[in-house]
C-alpha positions, 0 to 999 in steps of 0.5 A: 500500500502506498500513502500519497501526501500532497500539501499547500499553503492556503490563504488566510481566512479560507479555509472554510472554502478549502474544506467545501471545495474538498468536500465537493470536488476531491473527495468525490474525485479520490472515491471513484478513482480505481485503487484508492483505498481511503482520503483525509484532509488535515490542516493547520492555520497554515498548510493543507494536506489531502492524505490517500492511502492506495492499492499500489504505486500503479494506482497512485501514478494514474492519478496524475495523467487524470483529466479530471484530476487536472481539472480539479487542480486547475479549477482550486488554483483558479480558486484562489486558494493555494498560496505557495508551492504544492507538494507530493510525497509518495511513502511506503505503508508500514503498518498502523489502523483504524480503531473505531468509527471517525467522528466525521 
């Protein structure tokens, strides 16, 4: 299984907004997408984390040749959202787990 870390900075006093876009258009986007096991969206007062756990590194790196993927991204950059650079960290699971339903 791979996790795939992808982090923002966001602008000041949007977050709410962040979390709705999430909601509407990244949540439905990683649920339907062949492979992807599970999404999570963190934050601080200053960075912004979409976390996806996945089958494998093939699933993972179809995402990137998406359309709609692209769409996504274009559309929150248009947004006016993002502050600074994004990045993408792809990590090995080593092991861990649910312990109970998610207060969501």
């Amino acid at each position: 299984m791979i996790v795939r870390v992808w982090s923002t900075g966001y602008a000041p006093g949007r977050i709410a907004d962040f979390i709705a876009f999430a909601d509407q258009r990244l949540q439905p986007f990683f649920r339907d997408q062949d492979g992807c096991l599970a999404c999570f969206f963190t934050h601080d007062e200053q960075e912004w984390r979409t976390i996806t756990f996945w089958r494998d590194a093939a699933a993972v790196d179809a995402v990137k040749d998406s359309t709609v993927y692209r769409a996504i991204l274009t559309d929150l950059v248009a947004s006016g959202l993002l502050l600074g650079d994004q990045r993408v960290k792809k990590l090995n699971f080593a092991g861990g787990g649910i312990y109970g339903p998610l207060p969501i």
